[in-house]
N, C-alpha and C positions, 0 to 999 in steps of 0.2 A: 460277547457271550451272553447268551438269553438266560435269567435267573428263574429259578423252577418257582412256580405259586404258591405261595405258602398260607392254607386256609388260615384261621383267627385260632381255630382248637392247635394245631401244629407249632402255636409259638409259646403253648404252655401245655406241654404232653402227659406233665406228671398232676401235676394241678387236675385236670378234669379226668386222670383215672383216679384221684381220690374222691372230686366228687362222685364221680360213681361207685366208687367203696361205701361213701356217707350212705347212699343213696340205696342200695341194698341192704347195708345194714339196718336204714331207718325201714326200709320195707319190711322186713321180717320179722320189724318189731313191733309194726302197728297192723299188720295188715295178715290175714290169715294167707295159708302156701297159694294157693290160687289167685288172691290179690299180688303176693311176692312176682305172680309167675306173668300174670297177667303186664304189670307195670314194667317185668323185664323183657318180655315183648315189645310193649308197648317202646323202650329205648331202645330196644335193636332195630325197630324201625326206623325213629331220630336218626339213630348215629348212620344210619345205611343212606338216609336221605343225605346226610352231610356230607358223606363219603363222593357220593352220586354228582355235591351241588359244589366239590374242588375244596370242601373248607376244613379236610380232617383226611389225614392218611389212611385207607384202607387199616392199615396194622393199629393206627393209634385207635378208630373205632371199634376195632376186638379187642385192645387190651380195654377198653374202656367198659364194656361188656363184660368181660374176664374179669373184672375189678367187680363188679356189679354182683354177679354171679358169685361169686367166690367170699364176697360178705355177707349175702344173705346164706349162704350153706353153713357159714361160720355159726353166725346167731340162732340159725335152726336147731344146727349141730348143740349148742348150747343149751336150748332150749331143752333138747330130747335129752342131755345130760342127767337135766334137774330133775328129770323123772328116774329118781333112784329105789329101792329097792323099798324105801320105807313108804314111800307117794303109791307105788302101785299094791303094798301088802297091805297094809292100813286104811287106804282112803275107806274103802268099800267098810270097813269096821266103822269110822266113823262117823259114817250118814248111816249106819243102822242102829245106831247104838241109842237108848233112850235110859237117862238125859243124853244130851251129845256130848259124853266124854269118853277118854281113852287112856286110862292112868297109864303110866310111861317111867322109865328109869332109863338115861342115858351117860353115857362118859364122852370127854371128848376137851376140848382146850377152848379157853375162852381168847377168840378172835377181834373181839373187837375195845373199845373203851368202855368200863362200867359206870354207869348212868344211872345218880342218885337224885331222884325229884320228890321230896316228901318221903312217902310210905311206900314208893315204884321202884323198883330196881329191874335195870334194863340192858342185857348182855348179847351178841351173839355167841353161840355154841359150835364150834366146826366137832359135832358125833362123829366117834367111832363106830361105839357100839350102841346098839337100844335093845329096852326088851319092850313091848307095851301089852299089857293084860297079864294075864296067871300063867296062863296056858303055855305061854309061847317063849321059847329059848331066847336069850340074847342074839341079835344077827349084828355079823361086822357090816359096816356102814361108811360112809361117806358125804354127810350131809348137812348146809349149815342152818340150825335153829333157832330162832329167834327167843330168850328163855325173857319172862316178866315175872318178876319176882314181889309176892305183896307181903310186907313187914310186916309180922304182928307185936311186936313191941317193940319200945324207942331202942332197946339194950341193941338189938340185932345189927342197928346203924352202925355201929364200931366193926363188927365183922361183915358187913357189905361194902365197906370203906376198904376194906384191907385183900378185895379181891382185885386180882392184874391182868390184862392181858397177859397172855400166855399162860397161864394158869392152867394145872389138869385138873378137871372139875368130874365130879359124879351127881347128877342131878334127879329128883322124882318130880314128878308134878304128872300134869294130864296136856298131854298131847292132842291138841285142838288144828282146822282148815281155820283162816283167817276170815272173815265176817266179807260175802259179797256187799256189791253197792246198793245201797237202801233205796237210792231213787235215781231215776234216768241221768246221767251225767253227772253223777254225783262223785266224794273224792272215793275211789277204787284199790281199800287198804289191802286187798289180796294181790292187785293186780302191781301196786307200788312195791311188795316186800319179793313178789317175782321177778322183778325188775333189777331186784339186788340180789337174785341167786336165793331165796328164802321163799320157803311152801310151808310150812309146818309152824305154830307158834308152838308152845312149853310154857306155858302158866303153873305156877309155882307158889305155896303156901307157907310163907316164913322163910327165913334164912337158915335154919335146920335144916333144910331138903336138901340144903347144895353144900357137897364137901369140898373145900376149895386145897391146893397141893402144889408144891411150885412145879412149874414143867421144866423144859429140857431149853439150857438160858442159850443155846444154840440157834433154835427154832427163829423165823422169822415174824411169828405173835409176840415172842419176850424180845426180842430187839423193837417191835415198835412198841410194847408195854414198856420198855424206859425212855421209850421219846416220851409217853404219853405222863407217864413221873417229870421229865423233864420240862416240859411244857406246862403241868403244872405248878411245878416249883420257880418258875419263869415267872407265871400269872402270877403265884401269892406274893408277890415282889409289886404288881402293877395293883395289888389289893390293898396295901401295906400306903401306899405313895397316894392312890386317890381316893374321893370320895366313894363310899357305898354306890350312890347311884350313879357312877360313873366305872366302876372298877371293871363292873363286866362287859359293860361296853368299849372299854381300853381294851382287856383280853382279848374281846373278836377282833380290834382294828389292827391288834398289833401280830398276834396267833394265829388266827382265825377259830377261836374257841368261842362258841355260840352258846357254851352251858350255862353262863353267870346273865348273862342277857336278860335289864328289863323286859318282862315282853311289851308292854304296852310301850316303852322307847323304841323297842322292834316296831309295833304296829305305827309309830309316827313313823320311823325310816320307808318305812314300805310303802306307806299313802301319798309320799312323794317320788318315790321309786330311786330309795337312796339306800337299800338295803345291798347293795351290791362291794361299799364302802366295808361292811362286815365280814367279809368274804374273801381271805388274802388268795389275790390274783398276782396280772402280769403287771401290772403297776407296783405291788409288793417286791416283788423280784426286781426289777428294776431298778427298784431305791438301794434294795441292801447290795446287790451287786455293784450299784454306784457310787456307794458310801466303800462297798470293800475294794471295789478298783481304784480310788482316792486314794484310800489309804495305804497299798501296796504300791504305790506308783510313788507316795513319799518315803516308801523306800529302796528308792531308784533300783527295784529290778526288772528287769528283762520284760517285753512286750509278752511274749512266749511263755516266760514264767508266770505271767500275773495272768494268762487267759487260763492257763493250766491250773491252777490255783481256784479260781473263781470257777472253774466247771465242777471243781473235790467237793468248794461248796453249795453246789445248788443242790443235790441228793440229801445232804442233812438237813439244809430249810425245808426242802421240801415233809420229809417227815416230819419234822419240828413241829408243821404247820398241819399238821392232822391231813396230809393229802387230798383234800380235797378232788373233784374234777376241775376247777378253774386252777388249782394252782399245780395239778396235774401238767395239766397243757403249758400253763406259763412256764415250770419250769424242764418239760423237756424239749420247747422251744428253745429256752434260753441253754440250753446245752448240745442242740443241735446249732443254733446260732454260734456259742462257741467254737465249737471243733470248725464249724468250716471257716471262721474269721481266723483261726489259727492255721489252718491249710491254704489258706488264702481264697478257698473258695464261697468265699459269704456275697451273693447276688441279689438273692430274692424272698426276698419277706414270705412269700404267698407258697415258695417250695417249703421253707419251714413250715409252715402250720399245714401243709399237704401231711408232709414226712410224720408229721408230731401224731394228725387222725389218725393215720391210718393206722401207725405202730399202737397207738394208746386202744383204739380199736380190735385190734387181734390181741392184746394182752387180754381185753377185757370188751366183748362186745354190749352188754348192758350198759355201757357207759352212754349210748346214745339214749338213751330215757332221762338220763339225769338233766332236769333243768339247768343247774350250773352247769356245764359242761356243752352245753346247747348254746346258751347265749354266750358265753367263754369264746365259744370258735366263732359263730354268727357274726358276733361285735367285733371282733378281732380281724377277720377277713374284710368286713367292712370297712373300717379305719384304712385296710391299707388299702383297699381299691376307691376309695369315696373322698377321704381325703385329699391326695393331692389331684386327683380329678377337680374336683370342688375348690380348692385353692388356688387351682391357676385360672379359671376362670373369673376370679376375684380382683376390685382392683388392687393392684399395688398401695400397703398403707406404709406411712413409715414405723420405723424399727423400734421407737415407742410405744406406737398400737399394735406392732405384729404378735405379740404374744396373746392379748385379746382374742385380734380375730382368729389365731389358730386354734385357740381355746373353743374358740364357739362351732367354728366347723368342727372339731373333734366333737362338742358334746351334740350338734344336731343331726350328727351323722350315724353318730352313737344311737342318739335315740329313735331316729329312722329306720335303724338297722333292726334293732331289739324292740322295736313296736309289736312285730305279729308275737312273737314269743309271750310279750308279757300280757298281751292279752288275753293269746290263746292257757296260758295257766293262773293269769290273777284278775282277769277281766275289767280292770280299771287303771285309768292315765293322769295322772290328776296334770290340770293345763300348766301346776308352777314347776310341774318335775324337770325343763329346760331350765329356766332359771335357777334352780335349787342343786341342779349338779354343775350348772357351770360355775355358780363363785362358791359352792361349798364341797364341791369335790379335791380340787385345788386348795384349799382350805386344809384341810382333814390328811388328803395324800401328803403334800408335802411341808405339813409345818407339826399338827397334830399327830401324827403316825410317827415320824422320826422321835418324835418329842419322846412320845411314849415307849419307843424302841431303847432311846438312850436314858430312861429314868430306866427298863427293867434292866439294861446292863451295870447301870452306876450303882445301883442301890447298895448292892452287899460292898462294893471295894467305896463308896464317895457319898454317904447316904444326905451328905448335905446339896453337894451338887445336882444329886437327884430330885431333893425335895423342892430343890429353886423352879428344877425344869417342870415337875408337875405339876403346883400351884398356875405356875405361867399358863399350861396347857390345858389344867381345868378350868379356869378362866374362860379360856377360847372355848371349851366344851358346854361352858351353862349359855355362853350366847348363841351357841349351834344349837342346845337343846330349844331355846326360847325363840330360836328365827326358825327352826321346822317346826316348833308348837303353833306358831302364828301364823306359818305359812299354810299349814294343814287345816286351820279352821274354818279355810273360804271353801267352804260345799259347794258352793257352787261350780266352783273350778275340779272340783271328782268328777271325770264323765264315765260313765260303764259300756261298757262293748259285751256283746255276746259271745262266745267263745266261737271264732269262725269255724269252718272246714277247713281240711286238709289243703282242698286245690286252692282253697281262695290266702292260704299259705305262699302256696309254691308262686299261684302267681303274683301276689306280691314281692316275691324276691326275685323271681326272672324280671318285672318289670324293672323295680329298682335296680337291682346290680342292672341290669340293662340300661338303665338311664343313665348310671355312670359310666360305663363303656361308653357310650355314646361321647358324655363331657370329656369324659377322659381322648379319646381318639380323638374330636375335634381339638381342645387343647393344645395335645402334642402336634398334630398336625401345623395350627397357628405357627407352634412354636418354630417349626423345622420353618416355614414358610419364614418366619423373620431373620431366622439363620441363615437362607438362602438369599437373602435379601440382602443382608450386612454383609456379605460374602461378596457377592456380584458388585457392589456398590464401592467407590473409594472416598478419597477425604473431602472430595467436593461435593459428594450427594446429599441433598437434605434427606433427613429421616422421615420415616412415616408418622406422618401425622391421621391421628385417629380421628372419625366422621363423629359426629355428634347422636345418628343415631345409629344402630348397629347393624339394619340392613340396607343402608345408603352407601353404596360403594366409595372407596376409598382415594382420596386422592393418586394420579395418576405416580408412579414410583420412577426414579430416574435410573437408570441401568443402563451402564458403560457395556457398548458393544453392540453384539444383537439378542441376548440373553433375553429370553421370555418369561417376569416371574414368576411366582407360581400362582393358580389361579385363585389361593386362597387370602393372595394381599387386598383382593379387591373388598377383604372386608379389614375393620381395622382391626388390630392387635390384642387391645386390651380394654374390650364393650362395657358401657356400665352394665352393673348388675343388671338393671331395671328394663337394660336392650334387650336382653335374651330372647323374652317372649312375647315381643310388639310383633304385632301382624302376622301369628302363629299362624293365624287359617289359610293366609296367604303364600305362606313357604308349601304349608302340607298339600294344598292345592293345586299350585303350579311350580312350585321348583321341590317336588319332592326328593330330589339328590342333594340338597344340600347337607352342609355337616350335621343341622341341627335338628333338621326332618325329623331324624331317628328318637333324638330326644326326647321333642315338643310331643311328639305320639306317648313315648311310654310316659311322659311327666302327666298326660290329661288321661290315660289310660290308668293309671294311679291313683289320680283323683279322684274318678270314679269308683276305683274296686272299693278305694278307703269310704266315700258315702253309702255304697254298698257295704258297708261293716257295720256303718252307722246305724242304718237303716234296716237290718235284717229278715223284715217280715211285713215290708213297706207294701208286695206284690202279693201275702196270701192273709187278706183281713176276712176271709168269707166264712169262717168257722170261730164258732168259739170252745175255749178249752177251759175243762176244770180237772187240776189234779190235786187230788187227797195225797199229802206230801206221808212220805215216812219217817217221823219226825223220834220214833219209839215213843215210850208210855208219853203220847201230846196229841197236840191235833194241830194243823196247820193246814190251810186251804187255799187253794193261789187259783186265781179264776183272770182268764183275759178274755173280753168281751169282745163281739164282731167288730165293732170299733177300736180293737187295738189300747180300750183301757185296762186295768193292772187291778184285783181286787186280793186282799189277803184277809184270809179269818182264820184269825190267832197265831201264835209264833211258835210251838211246842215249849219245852222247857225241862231241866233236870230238878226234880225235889233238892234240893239244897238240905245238908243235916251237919249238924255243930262236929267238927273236927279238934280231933288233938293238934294242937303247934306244930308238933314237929312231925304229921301227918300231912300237912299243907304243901300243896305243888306250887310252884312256879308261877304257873298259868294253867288252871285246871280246864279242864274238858267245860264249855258253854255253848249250847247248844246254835245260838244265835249264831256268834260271833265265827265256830267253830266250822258250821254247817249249814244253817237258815240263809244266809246274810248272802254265802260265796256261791250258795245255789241258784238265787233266786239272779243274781247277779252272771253267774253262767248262762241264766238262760235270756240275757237282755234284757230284765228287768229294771230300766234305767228311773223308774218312777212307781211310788202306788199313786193310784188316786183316790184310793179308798182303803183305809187298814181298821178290820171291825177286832175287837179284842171283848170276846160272848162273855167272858166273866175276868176274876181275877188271882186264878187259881195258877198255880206257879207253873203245872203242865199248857198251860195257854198261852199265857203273857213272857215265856221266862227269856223266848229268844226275840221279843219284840224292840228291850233295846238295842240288842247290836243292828236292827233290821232299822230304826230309825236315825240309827248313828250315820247308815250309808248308805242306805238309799231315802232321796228326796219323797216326804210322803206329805200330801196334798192335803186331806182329811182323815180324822179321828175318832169311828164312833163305839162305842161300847156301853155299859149298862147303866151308868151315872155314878158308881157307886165307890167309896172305898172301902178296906178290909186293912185286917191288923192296927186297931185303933186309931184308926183315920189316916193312917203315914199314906202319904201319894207314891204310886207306886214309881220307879224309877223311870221308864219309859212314858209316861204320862208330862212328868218335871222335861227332860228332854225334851216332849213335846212341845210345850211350854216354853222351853227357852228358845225353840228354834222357827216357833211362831203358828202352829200349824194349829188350824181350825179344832176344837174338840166338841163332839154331840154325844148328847144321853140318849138313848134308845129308847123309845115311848111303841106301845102294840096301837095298830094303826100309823105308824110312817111307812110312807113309801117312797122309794129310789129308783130313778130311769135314767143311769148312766148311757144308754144310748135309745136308740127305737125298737132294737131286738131284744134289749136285756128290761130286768124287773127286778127288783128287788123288796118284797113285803115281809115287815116286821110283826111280828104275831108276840111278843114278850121279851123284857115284860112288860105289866101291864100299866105300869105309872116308870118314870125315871126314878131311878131313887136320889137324885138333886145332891150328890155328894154323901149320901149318908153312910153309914160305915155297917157292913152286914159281912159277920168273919164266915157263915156257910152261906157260899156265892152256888153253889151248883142249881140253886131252884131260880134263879136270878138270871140266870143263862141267858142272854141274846140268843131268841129263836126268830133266824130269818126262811123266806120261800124264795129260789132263785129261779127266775124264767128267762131260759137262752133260748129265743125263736119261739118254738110251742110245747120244749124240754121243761121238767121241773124238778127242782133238787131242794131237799129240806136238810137245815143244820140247825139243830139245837143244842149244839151246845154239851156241857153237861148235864142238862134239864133230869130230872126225875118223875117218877111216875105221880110222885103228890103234884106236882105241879102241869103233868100235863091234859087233864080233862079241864083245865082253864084254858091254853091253850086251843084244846082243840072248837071248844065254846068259840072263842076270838076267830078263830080261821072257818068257822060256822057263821057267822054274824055279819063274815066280808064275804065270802062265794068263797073260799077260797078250801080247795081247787077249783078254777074254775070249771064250773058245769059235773062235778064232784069225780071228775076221771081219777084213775090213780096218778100218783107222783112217779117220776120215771126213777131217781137214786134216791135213798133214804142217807144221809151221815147219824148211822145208832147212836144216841145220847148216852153222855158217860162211859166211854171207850167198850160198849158193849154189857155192862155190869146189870145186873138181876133186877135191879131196883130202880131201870128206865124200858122204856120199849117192851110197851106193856101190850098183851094183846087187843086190848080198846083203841091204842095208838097205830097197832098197824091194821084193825079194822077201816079206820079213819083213812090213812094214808094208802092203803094199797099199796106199798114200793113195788119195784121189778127186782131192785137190786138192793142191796141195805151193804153198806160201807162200814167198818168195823177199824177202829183207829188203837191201837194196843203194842207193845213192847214185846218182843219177844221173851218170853220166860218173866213174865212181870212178875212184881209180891202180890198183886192184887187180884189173879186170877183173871182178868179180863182178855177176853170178852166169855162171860159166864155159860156153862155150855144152857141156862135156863134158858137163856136169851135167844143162843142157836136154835134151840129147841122151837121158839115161839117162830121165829124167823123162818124155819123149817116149814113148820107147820101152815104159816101163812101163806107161800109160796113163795116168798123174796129170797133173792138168791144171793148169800152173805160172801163178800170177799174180805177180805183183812192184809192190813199193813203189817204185820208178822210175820205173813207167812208170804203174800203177794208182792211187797216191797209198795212201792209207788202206785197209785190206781188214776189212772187219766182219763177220764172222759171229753172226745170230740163230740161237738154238736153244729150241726148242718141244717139247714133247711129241712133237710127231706131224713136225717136219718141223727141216732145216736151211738155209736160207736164208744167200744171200752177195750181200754187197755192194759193188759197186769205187766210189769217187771218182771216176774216171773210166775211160773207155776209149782205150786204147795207140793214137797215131796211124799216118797210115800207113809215117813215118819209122824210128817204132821198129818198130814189125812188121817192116820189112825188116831 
């Protein structure tokens, strides 16, 4: 009887019609309907060629299609949802409205956890009804809004404490669009709160505006408003047991409650990429279901009863646990894993997490944007295809070291798997993140996490037994704190990656999963081959003994009869590691059928894409770029030269102003650390070689430490000086500790980072050698930048008393050279009355004059004098306000500009 072919797709049917569920749904959420349509073209073609090439059943490539199709219509469908009644009445009211607001009264139940940080109180709103203006009747509604609530006095904190999920709430405030992104690539807070089903914020003045009323204790808000009591009546137990600066770090490992969280102990977790520890996952589940199926099993009931049992519990961890997306998935894996272990039908790891997307996907299609929930299935589907692929090619250790090595395949596999992810949203790896999850993940999962689970249950009924266990485990916590303090300080081992593309995504994970298909099928094949081997063979046959190297055929096999082995003995069984890939060029060359063929290709095809990440802009060094960052009321200037060098002048910065105590956030808003740092960092910024800081005004210098913190900067030059009675400024000290060259700026240096670039300092006019000058704006570093035969002037915040010294100096050198105009002007003092004087743009001639300013500033900048002059001169003014981001390309032959966007018609008036 001849057995029908069964292509590779055919022996997992359900498996690749989820990935093409994934695979639609991620289309329609990155990709406009044309792209969706486009790319699902582009798979009907795939799967028709598959169909065509014997490897996929006619049927199974329509449903795979069907699947494709049927998730992107989901997520569209959803999309066109959230354009509800209030999106299409309102918007047009709100971009006409000047100022841009829309005072608003709505009713509606509060859905989410209330979130108290300082003076912020932070809710979502599922509206019924709204009214917004005078005019306009209340309309029924369906819509959920993001409400941010600013305290005006400490009293109000007792009744912002005392609001619940589920709560019917009546609210006023001003109904605002969420803030586009400021600069190319920058984080996309309208495009993240759409992603969760939210268009509209609800900004709110006092705790007066919001009348809060118990709702209806039926509803599905008030049942998880007493998880969300209960959860934290949990926490104050792990508050109660450890130290302050440990308490809120227990709560996330044991909760998954993120609120109490040092951030700066967050920011060590995450510069090793150990934040994932904070986040109860499938390892969570795992444990308490392990600990609960122990304990039910000592009291000897029934297999049936203790599965049935442990499924009642995972639906209450799981809320317990603030639902996350990763423990989403873990646990309704681990309840699909139940029932079919209880019907006997528990097979395949790989249909669980099939069955787990797709369902969590139709309940909720935005879930595919959620980072947790991305790396959640990514790492997950990888472990179990990577794993035992990777394990059997391994030699055999003994049963002393087997735990070891299975540990280190899980975390290298792990972190192969979750490479593109984390770079494509934190664009940094630091080289000890393998070592730091393989012996402090194990660590924390299962000694530290139980520890902490059984002090919050012991406390109320055994508080002494509790108090043994927590001591023990803060112990263990201050030497995790000080082995990731120490391991996090070697900078040099931070490398940064550019945020790649899409396909150079995709194909990193067809190569990989590819690569392990490969191990994996050669493996198994081995294996069957030794099977067949011990089979044919009886008790007089010597065993196979394996060749020394791993493509030298294997000694001849003895087999009783005329049995022919299989042709796969003629290698040996079990190669060292280090065989695999001797004499690659030689298999790919001439024995391209071998098992490993397949492999050796995608592992050097891999290799490449990843130096290709490395390297992202290796192939187009023929232009140089400057872009005028928008940093709001700051100035920041990030310049990369034909040569592929890195120049920054100045970091922006928030004025800092003295706070009430109990005003104080968590982790406030810093400009650096917040937005400077993860931009410049997005865009492959792996080095400065030049960071100029024109003066030492808190709008310049303020996001310049987190920018020295993490990214390696070369040199340091700025005006000589200090302010605020000599105290060094922070990032200066920094500098200082981490060794990095410092220059005072003298008028007359010049810099030639490459042959196409120039750099001339025009002021000021002596260094001031450390001296202490508290009005820095006359003081300014005013440099002339020449990319090719381009010229761009930045002074700084210079003023008009000080620029006819200035223009003397740049009189005295040629400079402009042959006295052409300057091609961009950067206006001194973010535009203000009392710079960019008409003598100055006499002198200068710009094309274009660059205006650097805050939307809706206190300072009025940039002054409409200034326009005025600017006007009048003929320079043609753009501004970071209203334009977002301003880039300038410069080429050989030409200078090209680029705005973010263009000024509506609000601001044009």
């Amino acid at each position: 009887m001849k057995l029908a072919h069964i292509g590779w797709m055919d022996s997992r049917p359900l498996v690749w019609a989820a990935v093409c569920f994934v695979a639609g749904s991620s289309a329609a959420a990155y990709w406009s309907p044309g792209g969706v349509f486009a790319a699902g073209l582009g798979l009907g073609l795939l799967l028709a060629a598959l169909a065509l090439a014997g490897q996929a059943r006619p049927g199974l490539a329509a449903a795979c299609l069907a699947a494709y199709a049927l998730a992107a219509g989901e997520r569209l469908w959803a999309d066109a949802r959230s354009e509800t009644a209030l999106s299409a009445q309102y918007a047009a009211a709100a971009a006409q409205l000047e100022p841009p607001e829309l005072r608003a009264e709505a009713a509606g139940t509060i859905v989410s956890p209330v979130e108290i940080d300082g003076d912020l109180v932070q809710l979502r709103l599922e509206a019924m009804r709204l009214q917004a203006g005078t005019a306009q009747p209340a309309k029924p509604l369906r819509e959920e809004l993001l409400v941010r609530v600013k305290l005006a006095h400490e009293q109000e904190l007792a009744a912002a404490k005392g609001w619940r999920r589920g709560d019917s709430v009546r609210i006023r405030g001003t109904l605002e669009l969420p803030a586009p992104p400021a600069n190319r690539g920058g984080f996309d807070y309208r495009r993240y709160l759409r992603s969760q089903g939210i268009t509209w914020l609800l900004q709110v003045q006092g705790a007066d505006a919001l009348q809060a009323a118990p709702g209806s204790p039926r509803s599905a808000a008030a049942l998880l408003g007493r998880m969300d009591a209960a959860r934290s009546q949990l926490g104050s137990a792990l508050t109660r047991m450890y130290p302050a600066e440990q308490a809120g770090y227990m709560q996330a490992l044991v909760l998954g409650s993120q609120d109490e969280t040092d951030p700066e102990l967050y920011r060590r977790f995450a510069r090793l990429g150990l934040t994932h520890i904070m986040a109860v996952s499938g390892m969570h589940v795992a444990i308490v279901l392990g600990l609960l199926g122990f304990s039910l099993r000592l009291l000897r009931l029934t297999r049936e009863r203790i599965l049935l049992l442990l499924m009642l519990a995972v639906p209450p961890y799981v809320l317990l646990t603030g639902a996350s997306p990763s423990i989403l998935r873990a646990g309704l894996m681990a309840l699909l894993g139940l029932a079919a272990a209880r019907t006997g039908k528990l097979k395949d790891g790989l249909h669980l997490i099939a069955a787990s997307v797709v369902l969590l996907l139709i309940w909720n299609p935005r879930l595919i944007e959620s980072v947790g929930f991305q790396l959640s299935y990514i790492v997950t589907a990888g472990l179990m295809l990577g794993v035992p692929a990777v394990s059997r090619i391994l030699p055999r250790s003994r049963s002393r070291f087997r735990f070891a090595r299975d540990a280190l395949v899980v975390t290298v596999i792990a972190q192969a798997v979750s490479f593109p992810v984390t770079i494509f949203y934190f664009n940094q790896l630091h080289l000890l993140s393998l070592p730091a999850n393989l012996f402090l993940v194990p660590l924390i999962s299962f000694i530290i996490m139980p520890a902490g689970a059984a002090v919050m249950l012991l406390e109320p009924i055994w508080p002494g037994a509790a108090r043994f266990i927590a001591d023990g485990s803060a112990y263990g916590n201050d030497w995790t704190f000080r082995l990731i303090q120490w391991m996090g300080e070697w900078d040099e081992g931070a490398t940064i990656w550019a945020t790649p593309a899409l396909w150079w995504i995709g194909a990193y994970y067809a190569l990989l999963f590819g690569l392990l298909h490969r191990l994996g099928s050669w493996s198994s094949r081995r294996r069957a081959a030794a099977d067949e081997a011990r089979e044919a063979g009886d008790e007089d046959t010597q065993p196979l003994v394996p060749s020394r190297s791993f493509f030298k055929p294997a000694p001849e096999l003895k087999v009783p009869g005329n049995r022919t082995p299989s042709i796969y003995n003629k290698w040996p069984l079990r190669p060292k590691l280090t065989g695999i890939f001797q004499n690659s060029t030689w298999i790919l060359l001439f024995k391209p059928n071998h098992p490993l063929a397949g492999a050796i290709f995608a592992a050097l095809a891999l290799s490449l894409l990843i130096l290709h990440a490395a390297h992202p802009g290796w192939y187009n060094r023929s232009a140089a770029i400057v872009q005028v960052l928008n940093v709001g009321q700051g100035d920041a200037v990030l310049i990369r030269t034909p040569s592929g060098q890195n120049i920054l002048i100045d970091g922006g910065g928030t004025v800092e102003f003295k706070r009430e105590p109990w005003r104080v956030r968590r982790d406030p808003y810093e400009i650096g650390r917040k937005m400077l740092a993860p931009l410049l960092m997005k865009r492959g910024v792996n080095r400065i070689d030049l960071l100029i800081a024109t003066h030492l005004d808190q709008d310049h210098i303020g996001g310049l430490e987190a920018v020295v913190d993490s990214i390696p900067v070369k040199k340091l030059l700025w005006n000589g000086s200090l302010k605020e009675s000599g105290k060094t400024p922070v990032f200066i000290q920094k500098a200082l500790s981490k060794g990095i060259p410092l220059y005072g700026a003298n008028s007359g240096m010049s810099l030639q980072p490459d042959r196409f670039t120039r750099l001339d300092l025009l002021w000021p006019h002596d260094s001031l050698q450390l001296g202490v000058e508290e009005e820095q704006n006359e003081q300014s570093v005013v440099l002339l930048l020449t990319l090719f035969n381009r010229t761009f002037l930045f002074p700084g915040d210079l003023g008009s008393v000080s620029e006819p010294a200035v223009l003397t100096a740049a009189a005295q050198r040629g400079l402009p050279v042959h006295g052409r105009p300057i091609d961009v002007l950067k206006a001194g003092h973010h535009g203000s009355r009392y710079s960019t004087s008409n003598a100055w743009l006499a002198y200068w001639k710009p094309s274009i004059s660059v205006l650097s300013a805050g939307i809706n500033n206190r300072y009025g900048h940039p002054s409409n004098d200034t326009l005025l002059r600017l006007r009048q001169s003929g320079s043609r003014a753009v501004r970071t306000d209203w334009n977002g981001e301003i880039e300038f390309r410069v080429t050989r032959k030409r200078l090209e500009m680029r705005l973010l966007r263009e000024p509506t018609n609000r601001e044009q008036q």
